[in-house]
TITORTI-309961 format. One line per field, with one value per atom (N, C-alpha, C, O, CB): residue in three letters; atom name; x, y, z. Coordinates in pm, 1 decimal, padded with zeros to 6 digits. Glycine has a CB too. Example, Ala and Ser with C-alpha at 12.3 -4.5 7.8 and 13.67 -1.06 7.14 Angstrom:
BEGIN
residu ALA | ALA | ALA | ALA | ALA | SER | SER | SER | SER | SER .
atome N | CA | C | O | CB | N | CA | C | O | CB .
east 01319.0 | 01230.0 | 01320.0 | 01423.6 | 01130.8 | 01285.0 | 01367.0 | 01290.0 | 01340.9 | 01408.4 .
north -00569.0 | -00450.0 | -00330.0 | -00331.9 | -00447.3 | -00225.0 | -00106.0 | 00003.0 | 00113.8 | -00059.8 .
up 00780.0 | 00780.0 | 00780.0 | 00846.5 | 00904.6 | 00708.0 | 00714.0 | 00787.0 | 00803.9 | 00572.5 .
END
This chain:
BEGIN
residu UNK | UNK | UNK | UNK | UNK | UNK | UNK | UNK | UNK | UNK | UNK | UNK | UNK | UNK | UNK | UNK | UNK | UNK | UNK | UNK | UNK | UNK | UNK | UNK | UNK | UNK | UNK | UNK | UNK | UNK | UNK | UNK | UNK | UNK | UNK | UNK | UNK | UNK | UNK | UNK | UNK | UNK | UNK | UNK | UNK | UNK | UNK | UNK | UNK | UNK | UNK | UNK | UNK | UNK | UNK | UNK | UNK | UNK | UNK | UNK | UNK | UNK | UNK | UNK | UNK | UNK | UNK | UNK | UNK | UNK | UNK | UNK | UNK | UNK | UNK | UNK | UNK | UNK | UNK | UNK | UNK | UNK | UNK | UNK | UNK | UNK | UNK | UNK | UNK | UNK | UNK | UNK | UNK | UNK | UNK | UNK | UNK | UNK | UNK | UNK | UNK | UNK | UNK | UNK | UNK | UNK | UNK | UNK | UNK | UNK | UNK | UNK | UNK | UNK | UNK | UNK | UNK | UNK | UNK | UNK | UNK | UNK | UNK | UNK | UNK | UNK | UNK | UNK | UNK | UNK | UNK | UNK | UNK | UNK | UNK | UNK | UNK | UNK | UNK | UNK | UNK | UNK | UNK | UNK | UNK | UNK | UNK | UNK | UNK | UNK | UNK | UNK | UNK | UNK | UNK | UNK | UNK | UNK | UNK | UNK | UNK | UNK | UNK | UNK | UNK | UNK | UNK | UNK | UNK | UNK | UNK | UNK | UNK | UNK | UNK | UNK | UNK | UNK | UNK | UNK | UNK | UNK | UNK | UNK | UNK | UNK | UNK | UNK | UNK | UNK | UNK | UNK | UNK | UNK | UNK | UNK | UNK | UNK | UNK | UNK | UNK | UNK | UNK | UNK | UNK | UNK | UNK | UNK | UNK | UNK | UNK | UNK | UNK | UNK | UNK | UNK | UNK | UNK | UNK | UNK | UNK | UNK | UNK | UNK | UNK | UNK | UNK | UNK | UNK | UNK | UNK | UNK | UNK | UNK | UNK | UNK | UNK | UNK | UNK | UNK | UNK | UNK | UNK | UNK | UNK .
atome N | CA | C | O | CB | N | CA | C | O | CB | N | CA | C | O | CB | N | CA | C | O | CB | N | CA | C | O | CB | N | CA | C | O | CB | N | CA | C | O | CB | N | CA | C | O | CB | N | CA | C | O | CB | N | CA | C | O | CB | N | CA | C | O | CB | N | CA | C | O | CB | N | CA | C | O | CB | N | CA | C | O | CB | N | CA | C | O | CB | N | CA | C | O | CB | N | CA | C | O | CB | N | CA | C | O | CB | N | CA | C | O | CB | N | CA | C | O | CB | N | CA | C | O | CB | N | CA | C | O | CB | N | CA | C | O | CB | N | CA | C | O | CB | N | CA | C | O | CB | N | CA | C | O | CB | N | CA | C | O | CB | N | CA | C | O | CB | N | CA | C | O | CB | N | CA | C | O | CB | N | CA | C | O | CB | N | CA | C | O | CB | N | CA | C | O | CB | N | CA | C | O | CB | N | CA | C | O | CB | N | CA | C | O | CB | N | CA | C | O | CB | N | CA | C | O | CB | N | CA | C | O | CB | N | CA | C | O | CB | N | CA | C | O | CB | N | CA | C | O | CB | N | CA | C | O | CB | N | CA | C | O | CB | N | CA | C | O | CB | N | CA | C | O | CB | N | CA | C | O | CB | N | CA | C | O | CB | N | CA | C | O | CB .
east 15076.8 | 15089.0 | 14992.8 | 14885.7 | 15060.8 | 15034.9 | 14955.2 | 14878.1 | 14949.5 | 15086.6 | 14741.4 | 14730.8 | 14666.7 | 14642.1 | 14633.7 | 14641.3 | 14589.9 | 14449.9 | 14396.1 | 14650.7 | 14392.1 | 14245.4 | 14129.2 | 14017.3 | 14238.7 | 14200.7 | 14145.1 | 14139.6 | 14035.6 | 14251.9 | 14288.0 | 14245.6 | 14134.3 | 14036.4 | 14402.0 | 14165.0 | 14079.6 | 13896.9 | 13803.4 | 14111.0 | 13916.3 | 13747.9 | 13680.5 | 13566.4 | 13744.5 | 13853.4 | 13809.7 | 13735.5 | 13625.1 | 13955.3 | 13825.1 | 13793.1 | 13665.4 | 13587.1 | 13880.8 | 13661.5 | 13504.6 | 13405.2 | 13296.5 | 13500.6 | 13407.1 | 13278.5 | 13288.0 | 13205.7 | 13308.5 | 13409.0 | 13452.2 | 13334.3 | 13223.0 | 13624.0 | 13389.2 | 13315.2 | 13113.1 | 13046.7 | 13399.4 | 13072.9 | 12985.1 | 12911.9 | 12805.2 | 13050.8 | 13002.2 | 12934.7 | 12927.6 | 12852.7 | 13042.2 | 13017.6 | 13022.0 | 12916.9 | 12863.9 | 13151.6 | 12887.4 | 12750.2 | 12648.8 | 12572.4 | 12717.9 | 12599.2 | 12487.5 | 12490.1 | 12402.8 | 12476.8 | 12545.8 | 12558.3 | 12514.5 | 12397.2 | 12705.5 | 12576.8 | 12533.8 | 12379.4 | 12282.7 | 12639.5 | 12379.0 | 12219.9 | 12122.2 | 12032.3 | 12194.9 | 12128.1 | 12084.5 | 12024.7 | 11912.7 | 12219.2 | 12151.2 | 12086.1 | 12022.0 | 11967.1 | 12162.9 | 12047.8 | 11990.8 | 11832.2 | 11730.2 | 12083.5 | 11827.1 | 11679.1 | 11630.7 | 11512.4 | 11627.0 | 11692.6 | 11653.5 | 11586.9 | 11486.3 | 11756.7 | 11683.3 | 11682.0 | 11523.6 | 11444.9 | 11821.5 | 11496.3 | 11406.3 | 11260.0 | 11190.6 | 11450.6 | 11225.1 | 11127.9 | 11118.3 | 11001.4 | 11195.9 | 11203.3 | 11200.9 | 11135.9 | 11036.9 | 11294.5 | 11185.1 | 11117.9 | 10971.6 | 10891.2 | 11204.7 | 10934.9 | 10808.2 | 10720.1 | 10599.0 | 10769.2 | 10765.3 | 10656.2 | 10666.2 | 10553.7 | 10694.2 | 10793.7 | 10715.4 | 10640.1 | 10555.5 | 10785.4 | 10682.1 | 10622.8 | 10460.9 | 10370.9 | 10716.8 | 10438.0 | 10288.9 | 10223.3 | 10109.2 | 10157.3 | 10367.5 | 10324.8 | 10291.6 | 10242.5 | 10434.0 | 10360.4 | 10357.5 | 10264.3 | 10269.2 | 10506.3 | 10143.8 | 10096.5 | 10107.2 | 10014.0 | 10041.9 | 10208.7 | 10314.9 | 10362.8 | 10392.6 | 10441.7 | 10370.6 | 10442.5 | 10582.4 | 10579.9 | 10318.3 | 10705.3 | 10824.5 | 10867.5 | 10984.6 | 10909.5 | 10829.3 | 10883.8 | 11047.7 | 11124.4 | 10837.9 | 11093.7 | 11258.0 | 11288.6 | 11209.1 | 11290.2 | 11454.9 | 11445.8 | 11514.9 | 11535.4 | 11499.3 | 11568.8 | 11623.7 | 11524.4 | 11520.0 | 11782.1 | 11460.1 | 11317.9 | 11229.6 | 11190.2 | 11302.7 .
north 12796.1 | 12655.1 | 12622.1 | 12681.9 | 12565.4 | 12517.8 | 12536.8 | 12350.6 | 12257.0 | 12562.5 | 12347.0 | 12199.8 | 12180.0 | 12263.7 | 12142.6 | 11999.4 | 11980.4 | 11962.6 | 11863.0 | 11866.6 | 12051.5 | 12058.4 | 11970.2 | 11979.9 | 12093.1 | 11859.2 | 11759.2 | 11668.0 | 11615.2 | 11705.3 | 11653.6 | 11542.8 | 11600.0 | 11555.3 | 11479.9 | 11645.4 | 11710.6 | 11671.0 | 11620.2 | 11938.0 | 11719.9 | 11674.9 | 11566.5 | 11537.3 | 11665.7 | 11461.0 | 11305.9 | 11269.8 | 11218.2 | 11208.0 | 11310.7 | 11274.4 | 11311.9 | 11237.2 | 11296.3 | 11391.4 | 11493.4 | 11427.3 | 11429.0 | 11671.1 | 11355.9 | 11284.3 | 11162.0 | 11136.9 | 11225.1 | 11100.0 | 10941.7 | 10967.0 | 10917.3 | 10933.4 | 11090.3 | 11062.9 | 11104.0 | 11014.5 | 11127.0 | 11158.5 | 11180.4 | 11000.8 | 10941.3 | 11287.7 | 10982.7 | 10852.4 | 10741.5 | 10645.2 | 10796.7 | 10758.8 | 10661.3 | 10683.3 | 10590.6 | 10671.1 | 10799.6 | 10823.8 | 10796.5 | 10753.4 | 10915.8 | 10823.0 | 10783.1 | 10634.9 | 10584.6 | 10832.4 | 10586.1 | 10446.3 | 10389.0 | 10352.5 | 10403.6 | 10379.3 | 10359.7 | 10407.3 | 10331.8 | 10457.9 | 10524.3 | 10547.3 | 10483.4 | 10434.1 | 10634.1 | 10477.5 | 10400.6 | 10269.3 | 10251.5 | 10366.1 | 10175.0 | 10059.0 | 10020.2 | 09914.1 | 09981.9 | 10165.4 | 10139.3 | 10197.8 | 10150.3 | 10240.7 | 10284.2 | 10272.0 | 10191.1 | 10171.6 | 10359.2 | 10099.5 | 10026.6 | 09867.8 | 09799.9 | 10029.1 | 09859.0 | 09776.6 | 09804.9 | 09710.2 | 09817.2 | 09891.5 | 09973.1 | 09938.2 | 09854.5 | 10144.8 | 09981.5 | 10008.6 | 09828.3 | 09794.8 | 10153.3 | 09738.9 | 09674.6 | 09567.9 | 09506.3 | 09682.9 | 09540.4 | 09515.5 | 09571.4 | 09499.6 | 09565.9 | 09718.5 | 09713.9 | 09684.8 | 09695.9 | 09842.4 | 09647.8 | 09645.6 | 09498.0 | 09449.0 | 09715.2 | 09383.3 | 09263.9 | 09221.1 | 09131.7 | 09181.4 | 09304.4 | 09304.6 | 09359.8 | 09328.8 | 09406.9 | 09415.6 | 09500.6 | 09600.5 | 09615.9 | 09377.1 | 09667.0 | 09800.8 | 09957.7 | 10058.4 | 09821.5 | 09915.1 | 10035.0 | 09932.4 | 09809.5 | 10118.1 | 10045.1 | 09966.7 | 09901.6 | 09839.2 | 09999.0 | 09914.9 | 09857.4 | 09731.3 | 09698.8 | 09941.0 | 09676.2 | 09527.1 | 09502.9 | 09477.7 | 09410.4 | 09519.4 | 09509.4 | 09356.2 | 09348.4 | 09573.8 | 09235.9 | 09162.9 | 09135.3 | 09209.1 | 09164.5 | 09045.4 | 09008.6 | 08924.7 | 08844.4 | 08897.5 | 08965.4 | 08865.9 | 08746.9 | 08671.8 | 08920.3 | 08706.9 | 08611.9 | 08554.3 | 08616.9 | 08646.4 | 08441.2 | 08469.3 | 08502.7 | 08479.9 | 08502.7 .
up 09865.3 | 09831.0 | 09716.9 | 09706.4 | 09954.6 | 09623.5 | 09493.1 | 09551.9 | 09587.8 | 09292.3 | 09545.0 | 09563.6 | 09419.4 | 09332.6 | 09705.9 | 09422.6 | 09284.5 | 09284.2 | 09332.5 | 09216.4 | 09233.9 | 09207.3 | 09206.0 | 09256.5 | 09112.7 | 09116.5 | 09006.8 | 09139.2 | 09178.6 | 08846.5 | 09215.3 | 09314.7 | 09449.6 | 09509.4 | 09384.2 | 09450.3 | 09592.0 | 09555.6 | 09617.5 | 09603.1 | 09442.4 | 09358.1 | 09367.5 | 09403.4 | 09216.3 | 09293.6 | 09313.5 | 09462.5 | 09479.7 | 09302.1 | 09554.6 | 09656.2 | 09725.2 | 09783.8 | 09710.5 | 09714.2 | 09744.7 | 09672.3 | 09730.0 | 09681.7 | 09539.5 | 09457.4 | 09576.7 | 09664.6 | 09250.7 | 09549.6 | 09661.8 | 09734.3 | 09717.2 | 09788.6 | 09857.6 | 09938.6 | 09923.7 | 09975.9 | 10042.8 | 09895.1 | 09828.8 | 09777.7 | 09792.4 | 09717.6 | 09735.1 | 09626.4 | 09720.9 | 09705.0 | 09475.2 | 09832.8 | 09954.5 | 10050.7 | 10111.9 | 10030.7 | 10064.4 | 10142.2 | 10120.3 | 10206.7 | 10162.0 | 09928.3 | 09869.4 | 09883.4 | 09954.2 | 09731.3 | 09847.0 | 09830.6 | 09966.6 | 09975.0 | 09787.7 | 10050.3 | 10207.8 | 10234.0 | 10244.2 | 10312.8 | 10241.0 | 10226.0 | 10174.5 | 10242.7 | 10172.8 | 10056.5 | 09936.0 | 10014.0 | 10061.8 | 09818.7 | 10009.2 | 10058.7 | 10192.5 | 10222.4 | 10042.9 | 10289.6 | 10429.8 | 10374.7 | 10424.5 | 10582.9 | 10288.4 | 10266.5 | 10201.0 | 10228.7 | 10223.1 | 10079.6 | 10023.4 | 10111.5 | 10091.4 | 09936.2 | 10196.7 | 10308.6 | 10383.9 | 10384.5 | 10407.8 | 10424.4 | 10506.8 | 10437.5 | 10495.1 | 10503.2 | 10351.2 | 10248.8 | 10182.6 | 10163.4 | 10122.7 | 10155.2 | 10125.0 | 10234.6 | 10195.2 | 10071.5 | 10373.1 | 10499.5 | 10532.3 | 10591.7 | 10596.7 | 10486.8 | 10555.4 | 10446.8 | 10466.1 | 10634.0 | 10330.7 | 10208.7 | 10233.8 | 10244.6 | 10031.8 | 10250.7 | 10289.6 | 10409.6 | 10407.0 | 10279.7 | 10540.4 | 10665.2 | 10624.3 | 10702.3 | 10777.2 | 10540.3 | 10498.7 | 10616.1 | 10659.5 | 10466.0 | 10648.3 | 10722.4 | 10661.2 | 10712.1 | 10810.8 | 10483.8 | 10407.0 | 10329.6 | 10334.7 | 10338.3 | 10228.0 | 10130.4 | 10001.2 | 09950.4 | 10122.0 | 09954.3 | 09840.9 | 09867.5 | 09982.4 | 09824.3 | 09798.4 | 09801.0 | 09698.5 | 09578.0 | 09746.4 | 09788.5 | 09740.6 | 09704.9 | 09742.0 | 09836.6 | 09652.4 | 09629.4 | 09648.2 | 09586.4 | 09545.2 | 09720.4 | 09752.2 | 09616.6 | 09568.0 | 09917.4 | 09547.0 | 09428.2 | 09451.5 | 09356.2 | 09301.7 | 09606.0 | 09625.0 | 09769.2 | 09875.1 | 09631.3 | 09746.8 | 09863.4 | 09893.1 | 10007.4 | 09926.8 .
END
């Protein structure tokens, strides 16, 4: 069976790019909370609040 390459790829970045992304903002989320909570020593400023 011949499949198509090119799509199988797309999909494989998709998902890939769907994981980072998700990740991304659950850490962004994370890090962003304990730097205003001041449990880490950095101070993340919120740009809405």
């Amino acid at each position: 069976m011949v499949f198509n390459k090119k799509g199988q790829l797309g999909m494989i970045e998709f998902k890939f790019f769907i994981y980072g992304m998700i990740m991304g903002v659950i850490v962004g989320l994370v890090l962003t909370y304990l730097g205003t909570a001041e449990i880490i020593p950095f101070h993340m400023p919120l740009v809405c609040g």
